[in-house]
C-alpha positions as MATLAB code, in Angstrom:
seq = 'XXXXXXXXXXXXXXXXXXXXXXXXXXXXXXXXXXXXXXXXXXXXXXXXXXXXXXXXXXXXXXXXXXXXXXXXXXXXXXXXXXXXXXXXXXXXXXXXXXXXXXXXXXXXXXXXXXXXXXXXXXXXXXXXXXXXXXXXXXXXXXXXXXXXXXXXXXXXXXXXXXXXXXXXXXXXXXXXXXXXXXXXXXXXXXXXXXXXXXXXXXXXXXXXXXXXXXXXXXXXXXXXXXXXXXXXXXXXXXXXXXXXXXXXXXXXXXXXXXXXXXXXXXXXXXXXXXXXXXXXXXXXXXXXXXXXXXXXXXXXXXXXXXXXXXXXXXXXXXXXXXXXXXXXXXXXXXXXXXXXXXXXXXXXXXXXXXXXXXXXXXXXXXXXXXXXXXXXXXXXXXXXXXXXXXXXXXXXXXXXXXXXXXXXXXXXXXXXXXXXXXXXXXXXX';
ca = [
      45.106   45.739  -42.849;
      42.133   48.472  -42.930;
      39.736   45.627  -43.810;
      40.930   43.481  -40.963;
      40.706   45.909  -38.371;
      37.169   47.155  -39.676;
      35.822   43.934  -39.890;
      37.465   43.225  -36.062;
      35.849   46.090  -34.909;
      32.389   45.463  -36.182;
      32.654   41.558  -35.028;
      34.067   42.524  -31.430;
      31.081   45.510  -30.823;
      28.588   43.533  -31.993;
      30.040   40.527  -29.466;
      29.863   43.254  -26.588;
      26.524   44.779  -27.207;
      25.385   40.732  -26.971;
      27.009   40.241  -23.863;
      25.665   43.563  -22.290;
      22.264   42.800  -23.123;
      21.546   46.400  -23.766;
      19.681   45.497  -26.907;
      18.094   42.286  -27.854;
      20.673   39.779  -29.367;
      19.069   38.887  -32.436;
      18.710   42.223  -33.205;
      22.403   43.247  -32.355;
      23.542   40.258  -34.491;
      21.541   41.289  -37.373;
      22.816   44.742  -37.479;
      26.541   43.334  -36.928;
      25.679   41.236  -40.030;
      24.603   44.100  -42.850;
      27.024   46.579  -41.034;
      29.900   43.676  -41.414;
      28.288   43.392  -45.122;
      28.015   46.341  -45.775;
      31.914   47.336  -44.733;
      32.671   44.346  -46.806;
      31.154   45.835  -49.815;
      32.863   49.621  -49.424;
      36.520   47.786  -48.559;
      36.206   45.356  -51.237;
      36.629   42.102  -48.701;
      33.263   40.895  -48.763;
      30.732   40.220  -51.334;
      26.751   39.526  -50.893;
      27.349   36.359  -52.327;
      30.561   34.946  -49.736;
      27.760   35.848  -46.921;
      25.302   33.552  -48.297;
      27.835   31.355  -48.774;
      29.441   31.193  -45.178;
      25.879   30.423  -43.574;
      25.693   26.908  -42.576;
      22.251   25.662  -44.133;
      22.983   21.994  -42.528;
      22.979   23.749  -38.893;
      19.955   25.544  -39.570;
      17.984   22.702  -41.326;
      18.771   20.332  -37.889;
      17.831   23.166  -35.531;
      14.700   23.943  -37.134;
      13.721   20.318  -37.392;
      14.441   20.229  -33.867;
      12.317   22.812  -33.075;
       9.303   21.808  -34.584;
       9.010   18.701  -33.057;
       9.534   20.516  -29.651;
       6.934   22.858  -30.483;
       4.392   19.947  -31.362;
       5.589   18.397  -27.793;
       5.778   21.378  -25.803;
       1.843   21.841  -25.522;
       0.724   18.388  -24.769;
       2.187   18.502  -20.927;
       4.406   15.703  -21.622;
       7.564   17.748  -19.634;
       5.247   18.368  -16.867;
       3.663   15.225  -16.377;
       7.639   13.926  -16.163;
       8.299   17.018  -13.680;
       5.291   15.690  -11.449;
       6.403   12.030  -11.808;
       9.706   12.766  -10.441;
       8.269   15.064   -7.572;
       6.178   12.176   -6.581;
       9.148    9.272   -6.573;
      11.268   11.836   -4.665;
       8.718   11.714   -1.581;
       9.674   15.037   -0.543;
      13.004   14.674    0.123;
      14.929   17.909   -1.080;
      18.231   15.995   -1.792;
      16.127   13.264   -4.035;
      14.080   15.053   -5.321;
      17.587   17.490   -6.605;
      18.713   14.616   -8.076;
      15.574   13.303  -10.058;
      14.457   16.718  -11.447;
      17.929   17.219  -12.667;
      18.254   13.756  -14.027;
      14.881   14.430  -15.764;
      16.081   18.080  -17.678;
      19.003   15.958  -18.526;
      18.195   13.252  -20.242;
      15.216   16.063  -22.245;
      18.376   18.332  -22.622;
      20.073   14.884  -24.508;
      17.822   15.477  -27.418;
      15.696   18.034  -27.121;
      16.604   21.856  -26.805;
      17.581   22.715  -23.275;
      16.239   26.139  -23.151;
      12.911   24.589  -24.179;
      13.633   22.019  -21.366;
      13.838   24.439  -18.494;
      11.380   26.956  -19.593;
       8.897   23.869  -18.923;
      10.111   22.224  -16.419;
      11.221   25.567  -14.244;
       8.068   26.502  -13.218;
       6.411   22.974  -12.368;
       9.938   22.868  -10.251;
       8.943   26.115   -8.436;
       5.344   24.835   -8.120;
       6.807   21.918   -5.960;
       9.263   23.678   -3.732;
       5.970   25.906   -2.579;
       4.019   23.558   -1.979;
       6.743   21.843    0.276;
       7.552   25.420    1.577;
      11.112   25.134    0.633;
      13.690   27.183   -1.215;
      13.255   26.419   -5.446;
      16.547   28.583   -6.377;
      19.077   24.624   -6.005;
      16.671   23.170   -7.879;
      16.501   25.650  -10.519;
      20.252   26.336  -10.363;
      20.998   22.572  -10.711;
      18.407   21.955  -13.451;
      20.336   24.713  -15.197;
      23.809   23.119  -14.908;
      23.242   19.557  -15.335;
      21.174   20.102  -18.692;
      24.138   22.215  -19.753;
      26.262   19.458  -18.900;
      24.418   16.304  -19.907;
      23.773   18.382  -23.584;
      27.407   17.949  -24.438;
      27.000   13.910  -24.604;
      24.926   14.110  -28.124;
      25.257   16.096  -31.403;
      21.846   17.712  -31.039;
      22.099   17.983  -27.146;
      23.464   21.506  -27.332;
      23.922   24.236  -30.350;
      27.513   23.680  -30.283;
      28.008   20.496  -31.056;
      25.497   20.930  -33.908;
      27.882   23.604  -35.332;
      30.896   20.860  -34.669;
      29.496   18.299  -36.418;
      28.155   20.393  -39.354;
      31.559   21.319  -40.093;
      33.862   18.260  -39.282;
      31.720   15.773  -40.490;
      30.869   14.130  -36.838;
      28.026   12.355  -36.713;
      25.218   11.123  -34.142;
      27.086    7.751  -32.858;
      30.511    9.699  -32.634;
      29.355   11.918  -29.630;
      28.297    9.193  -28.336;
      31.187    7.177  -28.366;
      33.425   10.418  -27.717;
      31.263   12.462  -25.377;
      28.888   10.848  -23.785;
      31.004    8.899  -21.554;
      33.075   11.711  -20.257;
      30.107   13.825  -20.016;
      28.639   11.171  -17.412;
      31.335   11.471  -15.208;
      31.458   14.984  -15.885;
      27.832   15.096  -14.736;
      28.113   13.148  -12.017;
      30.980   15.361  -10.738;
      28.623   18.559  -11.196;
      25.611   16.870   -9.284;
      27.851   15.855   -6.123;
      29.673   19.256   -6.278;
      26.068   20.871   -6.477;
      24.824   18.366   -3.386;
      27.457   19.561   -1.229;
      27.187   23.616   -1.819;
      23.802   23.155   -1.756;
      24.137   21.077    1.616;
      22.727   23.522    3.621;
      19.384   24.613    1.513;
      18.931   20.528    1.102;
      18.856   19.364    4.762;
      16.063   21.714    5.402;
      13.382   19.612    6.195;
       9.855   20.170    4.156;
       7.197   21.671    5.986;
       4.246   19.436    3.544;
       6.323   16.684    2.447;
       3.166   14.297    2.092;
       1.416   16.914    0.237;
       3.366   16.201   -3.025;
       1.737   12.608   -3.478;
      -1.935   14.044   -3.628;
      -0.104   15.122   -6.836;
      -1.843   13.672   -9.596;
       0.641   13.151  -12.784;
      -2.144   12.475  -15.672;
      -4.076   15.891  -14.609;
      -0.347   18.113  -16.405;
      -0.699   15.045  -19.597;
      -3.610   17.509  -21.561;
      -2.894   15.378  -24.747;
      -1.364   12.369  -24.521;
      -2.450   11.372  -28.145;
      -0.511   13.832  -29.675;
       2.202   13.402  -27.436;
       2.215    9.880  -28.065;
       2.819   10.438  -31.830;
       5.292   12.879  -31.254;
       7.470   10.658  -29.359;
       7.387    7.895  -31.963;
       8.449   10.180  -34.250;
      11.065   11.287  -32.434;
      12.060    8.245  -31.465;
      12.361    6.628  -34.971;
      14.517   10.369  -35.645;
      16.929    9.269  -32.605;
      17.272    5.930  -34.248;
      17.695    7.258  -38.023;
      21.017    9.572  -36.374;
      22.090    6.636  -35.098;
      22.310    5.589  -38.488;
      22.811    8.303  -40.805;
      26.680    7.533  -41.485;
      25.080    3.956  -42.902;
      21.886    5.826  -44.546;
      24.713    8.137  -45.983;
      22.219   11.776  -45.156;
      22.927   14.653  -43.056;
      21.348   14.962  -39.477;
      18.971   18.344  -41.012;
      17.509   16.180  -43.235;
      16.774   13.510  -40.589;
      15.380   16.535  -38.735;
      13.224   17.860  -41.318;
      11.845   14.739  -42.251;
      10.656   13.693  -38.478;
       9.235   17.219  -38.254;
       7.107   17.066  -41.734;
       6.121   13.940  -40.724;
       4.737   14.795  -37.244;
       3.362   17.777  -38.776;
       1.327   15.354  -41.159;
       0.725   13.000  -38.515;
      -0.569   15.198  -35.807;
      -2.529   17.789  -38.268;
      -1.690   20.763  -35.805;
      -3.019   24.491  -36.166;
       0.240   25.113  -38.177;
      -0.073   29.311  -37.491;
       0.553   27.828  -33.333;
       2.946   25.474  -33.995;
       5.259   27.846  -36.184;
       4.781   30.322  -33.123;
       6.705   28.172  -30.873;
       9.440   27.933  -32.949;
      12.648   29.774  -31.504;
      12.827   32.082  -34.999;
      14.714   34.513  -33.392;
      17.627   31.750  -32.411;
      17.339   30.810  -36.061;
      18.253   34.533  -37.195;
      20.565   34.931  -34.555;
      22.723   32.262  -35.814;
      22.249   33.053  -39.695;
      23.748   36.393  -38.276;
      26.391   35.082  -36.831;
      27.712   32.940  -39.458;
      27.333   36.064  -41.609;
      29.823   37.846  -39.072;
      32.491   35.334  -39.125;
      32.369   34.703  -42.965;
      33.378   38.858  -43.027;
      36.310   37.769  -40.510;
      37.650   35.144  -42.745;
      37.269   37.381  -45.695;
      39.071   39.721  -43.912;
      41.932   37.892  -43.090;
      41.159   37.974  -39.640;
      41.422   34.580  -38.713;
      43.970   33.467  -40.805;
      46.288   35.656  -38.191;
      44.811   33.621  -35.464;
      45.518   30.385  -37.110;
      49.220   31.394  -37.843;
      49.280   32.292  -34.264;
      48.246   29.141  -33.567;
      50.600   27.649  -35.821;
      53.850   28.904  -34.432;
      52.889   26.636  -31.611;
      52.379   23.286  -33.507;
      55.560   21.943  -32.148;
      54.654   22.114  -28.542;
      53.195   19.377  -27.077;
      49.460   18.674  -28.859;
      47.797   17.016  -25.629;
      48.797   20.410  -24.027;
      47.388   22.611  -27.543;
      43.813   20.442  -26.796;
      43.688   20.912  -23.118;
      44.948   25.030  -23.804;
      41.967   24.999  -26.168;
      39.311   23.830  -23.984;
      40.117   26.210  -21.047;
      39.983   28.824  -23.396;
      36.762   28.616  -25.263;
      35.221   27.526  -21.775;
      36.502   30.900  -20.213;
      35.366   32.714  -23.768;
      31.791   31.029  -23.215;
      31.441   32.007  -19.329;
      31.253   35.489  -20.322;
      29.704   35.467  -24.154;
      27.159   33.000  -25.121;
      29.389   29.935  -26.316;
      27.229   30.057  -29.980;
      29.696   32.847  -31.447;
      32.607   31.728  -29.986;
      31.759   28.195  -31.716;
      31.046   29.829  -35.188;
      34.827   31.582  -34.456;
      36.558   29.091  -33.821;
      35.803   26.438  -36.149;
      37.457   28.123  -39.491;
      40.248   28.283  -37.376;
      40.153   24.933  -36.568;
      39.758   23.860  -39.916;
      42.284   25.681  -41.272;
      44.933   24.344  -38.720;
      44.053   21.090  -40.338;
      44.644   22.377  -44.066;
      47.679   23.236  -42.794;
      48.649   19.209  -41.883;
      47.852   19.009  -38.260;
      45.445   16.506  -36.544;
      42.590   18.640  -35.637;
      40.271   15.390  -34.511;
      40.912   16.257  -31.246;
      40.367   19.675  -31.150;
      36.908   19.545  -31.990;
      36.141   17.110  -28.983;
      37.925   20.217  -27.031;
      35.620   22.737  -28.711;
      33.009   20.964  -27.540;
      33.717   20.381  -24.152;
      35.172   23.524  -23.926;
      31.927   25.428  -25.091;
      29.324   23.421  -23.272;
      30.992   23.447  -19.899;
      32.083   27.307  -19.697;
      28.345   28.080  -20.312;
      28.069   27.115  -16.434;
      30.498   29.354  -14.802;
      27.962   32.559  -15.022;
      23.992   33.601  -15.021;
      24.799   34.552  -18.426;
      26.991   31.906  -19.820;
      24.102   30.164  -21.425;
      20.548   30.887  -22.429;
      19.343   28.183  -20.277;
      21.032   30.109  -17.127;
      19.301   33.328  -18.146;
      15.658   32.077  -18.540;
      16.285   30.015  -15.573;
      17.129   33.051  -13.545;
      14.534   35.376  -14.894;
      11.782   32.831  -14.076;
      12.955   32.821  -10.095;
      12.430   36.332  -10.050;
       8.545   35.016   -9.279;
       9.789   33.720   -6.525;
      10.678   35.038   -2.901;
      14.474   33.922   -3.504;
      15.354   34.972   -6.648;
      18.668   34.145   -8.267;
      21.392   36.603   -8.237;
      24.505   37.202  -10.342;
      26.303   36.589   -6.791;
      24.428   33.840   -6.101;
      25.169   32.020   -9.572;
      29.054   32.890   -9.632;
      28.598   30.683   -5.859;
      27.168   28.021   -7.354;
      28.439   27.661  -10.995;
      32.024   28.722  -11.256;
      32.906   25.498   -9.054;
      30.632   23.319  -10.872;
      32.322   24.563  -14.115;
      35.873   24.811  -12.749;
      35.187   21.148  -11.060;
      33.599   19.661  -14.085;
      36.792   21.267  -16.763;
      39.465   19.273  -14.335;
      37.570   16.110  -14.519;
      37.118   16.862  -18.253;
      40.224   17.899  -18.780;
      42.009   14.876  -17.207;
      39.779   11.935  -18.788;
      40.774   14.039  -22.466;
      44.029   13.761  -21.510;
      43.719    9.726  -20.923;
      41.542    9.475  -24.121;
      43.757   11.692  -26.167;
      44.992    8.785  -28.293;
      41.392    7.837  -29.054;
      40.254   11.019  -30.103;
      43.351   11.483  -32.204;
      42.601    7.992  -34.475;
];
């Protein structure tokens, strides 16, 4: 009992000291790690060697692979070049223009870190609303939501789903045979939601509209050689996921091979390249698979799945769509990373204990990706998205956000929630 509620408390302060931002959350986590270690070690409910053990090296292996390539990518212009292309095709028109820049972080957000995504394509966004002297924050906002969104549709779209798969076995073609078509109707519900609270700021007309084709899209490409290489590489990575269940190895090693073979490819300054790669996310999650390994130790979530339990006779469409509301309220408040590293022991112990937890994942998933909307800080994405309007003369507000994306979440959850509900029987096979 002591142990539980000691390792509760240090899992549930560390959680709020995250979500208050009062300290940096990779250092918060870390501390919540060797305190939760630490406790473990005094109580006797937690060894050194069960924390090494509960850290997911598949996750981090895929992430940092991930990363890499982004960071070979990332200073080549190849985002902003696509940024400029779609400012150009949209002709100035505020409501096309919406639609193509958010289509663009999208599809990047697919496979490709979204944070990463928006951090480059943010500020060539901004560049184009000044230059047609119109308001940047529904662009922003919408980049923001849809790349949230459109991340749910493949395993390496969105941290999440990398957790998922690492721990139910999912792999590359299952989100998209599961996912990816709710997700695009799910998407397509968040961009006409966002076209019509955003009606007003669209039908603005642009005060330079022709000034955005003197644009010249080759000028932001300052290495197209390496980005050339890059995207073979990452293509032929896309492809190997596709086939990894046939190739019989694990997405992280996929990962790490496309990166060490850009790497030898491209022949970067390795000291820059290893700069650009999101370390801190790396030790934030470590952390937090540290903190929920002391939970389970603990016998912390073996209470929750016995709660759960006692409700295995009531309807399981019902359990799946209960699921997803919850994590996606969880998420809209705490980054949806720890509550995904939370939840799935608890997931996977409901299934040691006989029931069919293939569809709970797919509500995990949803569930996580989609509450990450509702607030500024409900995903990382939303945060750096906001912070880099503060340049601007509208920045983005906590009021302003809770406008905007708690009905794009709420609206995108029914529409999610109804086509699981219709594909239940699928995702139960």
């Amino acid at each position: 009992m002591m142990a539980g509620s000691v390792a509760l408390i240090i899992f549930a302060g560390t959680l709020y000291l995250v979500f208050s931002e009062k300290l940096n959350r990779t250092i918060v986590s870390t501390a919540g790690a060797v305190s939760m270690v630490a406790a473990g070690l005094i109580l006797g409910f937690y060894s050194e060697e069960q924390a090494v053990g509960s850290v997911d090296v598949e996750t981090l292996g895929l992430l940092l692979g991930m990363m890499i390539l982004v960071a070979l990518l990332e200073p080549t212009g190849f985002f902003q070049y696509l940024a400029v292309q779609a400012a150009r095709f949209s002709k100035g028109r505020p409501i096309r223009l919406l639609v193509l820049l958010g289509t663009v972080t999208t599809i990047l957000s697919m496979f490709l870190d979204n944070v990463t995504t928006v951090v480059l394509i943010a500020p060539v966004t901004i560049l184009i609303s000044e230059i047609l002297g119109i308001n940047p924050s529904p662009f922003l906002i919408s980049e923001a939501l849809l790349s949230n969104t459109g991340g749910i549709a493949t395993l390496v779209g969105d941290p999440p789903n990398v957790l998922i798969a690492s721990a139910s076995g999912l792999v590359f073609i299952d989100f998209l045979t599961h996912s990816l078509p709710i997700m695009l109707v799910a998407w397509f519900a968040a961009l006409f939601t966002l076209r019509t609270l955003f009606r007003r700021e669209l039908a603005e007309a642009p005060a330079n509209a022709e000034a955005i084709q003197s644009l010249d899209p080759a000028a932001a490409l300052d290495d197209w050689k390496t980005a050339r290489k890059v995207l073979i590489v990452l293509g032929f990575a896309i492809l190997f996921l596709f086939l990894e269940k046939f190739l019989h190895v694990s997405p992280a090693f996929i990962a790490l091979c496309a990166a060490t073979a850009a790497l030898v490819w491209v022949r970067p300054d390795i000291r820059k390249t290893l700069e650009r790669v999101e370390w801190s996310v790396l030790v934030f999650f470590t952390a937090l698979f540290v903190l929920v390994g002391g939970l389970g130790s603990a016998g912390v979530l073996h209470v929750v799945t016995n709660l759960i339990l006692h409700l295995r006779d009531a309807n399981p469409m019902a359990l799946g769509v209960g699921l997803l509301w919850l994590v996606a309220a969880l998420s809209a408040v705490v980054d949806n990373v720890p509550i995904t590293i939370a939840f799935i022991p608890v997931i996977l112990e409901l299934g040691t204990n006989g029931m069919n937890i293939a569809p709970l994942w797919w509500a995990l998933a949803f569930g996580a990706g989609l509450g990450g909307n509702g607030t500024i800080i409900g995903s990382t994405a939303n945060v750096v998205v906001a912070s880099l309007s503060e340049r601007t003369r509208t920045p983005i507000t906590s009021a302003l956000w809770n406008k905007r994306g708690l009905p794009v979440m709420l609206v995108t959850l029914v529409v999610t929630s109804i086509l699981y509900l219709i594909a239940y029987p699928y995702y139960a096979r």
